[in-house]
C-alpha positions in Angstrom: 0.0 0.0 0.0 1.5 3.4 -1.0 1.4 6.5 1.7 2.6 9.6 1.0 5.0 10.9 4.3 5.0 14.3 4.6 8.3 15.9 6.7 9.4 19.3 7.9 12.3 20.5 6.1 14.9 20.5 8.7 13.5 16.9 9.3 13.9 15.7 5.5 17.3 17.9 5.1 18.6 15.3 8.2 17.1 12.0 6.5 18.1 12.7 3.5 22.0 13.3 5.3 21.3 10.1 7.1 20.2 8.5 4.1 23.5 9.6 2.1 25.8 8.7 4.5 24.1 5.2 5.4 24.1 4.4 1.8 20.6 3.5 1.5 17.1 5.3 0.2 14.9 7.4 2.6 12.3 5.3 2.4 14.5 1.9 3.4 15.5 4.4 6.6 11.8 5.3 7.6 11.1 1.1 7.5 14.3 0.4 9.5 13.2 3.0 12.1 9.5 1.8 12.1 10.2 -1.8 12.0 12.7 -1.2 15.3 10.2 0.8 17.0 7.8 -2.0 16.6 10.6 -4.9 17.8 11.4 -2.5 21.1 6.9 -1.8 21.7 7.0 -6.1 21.4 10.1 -6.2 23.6 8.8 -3.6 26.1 5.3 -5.5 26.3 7.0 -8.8 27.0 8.7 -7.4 29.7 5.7 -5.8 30.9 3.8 -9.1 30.9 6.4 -10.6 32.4 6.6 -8.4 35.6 2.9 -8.7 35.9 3.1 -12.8 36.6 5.8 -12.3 38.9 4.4 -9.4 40.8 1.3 -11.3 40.9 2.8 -15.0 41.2 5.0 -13.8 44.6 2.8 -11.3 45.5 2.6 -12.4 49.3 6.5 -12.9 49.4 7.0 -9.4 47.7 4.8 -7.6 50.4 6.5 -10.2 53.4 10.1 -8.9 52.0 9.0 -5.4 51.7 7.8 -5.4 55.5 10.8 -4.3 58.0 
């Protein structure tokens, strides 16, 4: 599906820089960074999810240890 991206200038002038000195097309860049941004929101969910079964599997030792 095509989109049309519209930047700010000072924003283009630096991808396009990026882009030249990377070696690569603007558009490859933008899917990098979008495709990275979704790897860290999985990532940061997993972690997330991950917390919540301990904090809620040890619950009762969490509060015991947190108790001086």
């Amino acid at each position: 599906m095509a989109m049309t991206l519209r930047l700010e200038d000072d924003l283009d002038r630096r991808l396009s820089e990026l882009s030249e000195r990377a070696g690569i097309s603007k558009q490859k860049l933008v899917v990098i960074a979008i495709e990275e941004h979704l790897a860290r929101e999985r990532q940061n969910n997993f972690a997330a999810s991950v917390v919540d079964k301990v904090l809620t599997r040890d619950r009762e030792l969490l509060e015991r240890l947190s108790v001086s």
